[in-house]
C-alpha positions, 0 to 999 in steps of 0.5 A: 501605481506606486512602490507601496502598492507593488511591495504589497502584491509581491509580499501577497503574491510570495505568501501564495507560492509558499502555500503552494509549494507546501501543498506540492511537499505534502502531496509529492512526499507526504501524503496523497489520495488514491483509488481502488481499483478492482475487488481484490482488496475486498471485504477491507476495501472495494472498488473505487473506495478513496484512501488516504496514503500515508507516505512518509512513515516507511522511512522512519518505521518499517513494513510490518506483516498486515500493513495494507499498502500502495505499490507500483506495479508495471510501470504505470499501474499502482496496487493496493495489497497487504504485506504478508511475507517478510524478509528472511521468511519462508511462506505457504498456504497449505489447506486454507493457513498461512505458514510463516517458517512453519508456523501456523500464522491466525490472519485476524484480517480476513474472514471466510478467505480462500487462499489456494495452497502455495508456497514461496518456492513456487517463486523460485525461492527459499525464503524472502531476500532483503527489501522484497516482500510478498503482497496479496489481496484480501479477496484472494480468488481473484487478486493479482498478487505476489502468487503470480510470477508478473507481480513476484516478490516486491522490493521496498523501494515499490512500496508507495506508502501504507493505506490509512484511512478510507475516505470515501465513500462517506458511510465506510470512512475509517482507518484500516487495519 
């Protein structure tokens, strides 16, 4: 083996570990896959349906009202849920209609929902502080969400990312709303 042959598998071998390295990037801080687990999120999404999470966005643009997000939740589990309540909001369900600040709010996202009455001071609060924000599932009959006092109100260094696009099962792929 001579110094030609060397210098070549170090210049092929440099290319790899750059891609690599790219493709960690791009995973750790840009995009990743993700699971979902549970029928909390159903009719937008079901059980064991793959989304794509788009990481990156929330740290140029902020969390609006109907995005469809990853959280953390209990250290080692991860949520899939929609933003409903904002910072600065007062929210509450009253006979089936989400009020924001006691305005009548149309979910156009959800069709033939049951959301039970609630209220945010069920929560012990006011109105949202900054950088929380109130999550629930789309099923709401049976989601855990920012209704029960385990989930709360989620800061917004919990948000992962916003859901994108399904990706599997191949019959349903599609972004979501």
């Amino acid at each position: 083996m001579d110094w030609l042959d060397i210098k070549e598998f170090i210049k092929d071998t440099f290319k790899y570990i750059i891609v690599i390295v790219v493709v960690l990037v791009l995973a750790i801080y840009v995009v990743s896959l993700q699971q979902v687990v549970g029928p909390s999120m159903s009719d937008t999404l079901n059980n064991n349906d793959i989304v794509l999470l788009d990481k990156i966005s929330y740290r140029f643009t902020d969390i609006k009202r109907g995005d469809v997000v990853s959280l953390y939740y209990a250290d080692t589990k991860y949520l899939i849920k929609r933003v409903i309540g904002l910072p600065g909001e007062y929210v509450e369900f009253q006979d089936n209609k989400l009020y924001i600040d006691n305005k009548y709010m149309d979910e156009d996202y959800v069709e033939d929902v049951i959301t039970d009455d609630f209220s945010l001071s069920e929560l012990g609060y006011d109105e949202i502080p900054e950088d929380m924000y109130l999550v629930l599932g789309d099923n709401r009959e049976d989601s855990l969400d920012s209704r029960d006092a385990s989930v709360g109100l989620i800061p917004k260094e919990d948000i992962i990312g916003k859901v994108r696009i399904r990706i599997w099962p191949l019959n349903k792929i599609g972004i979501i709303r």
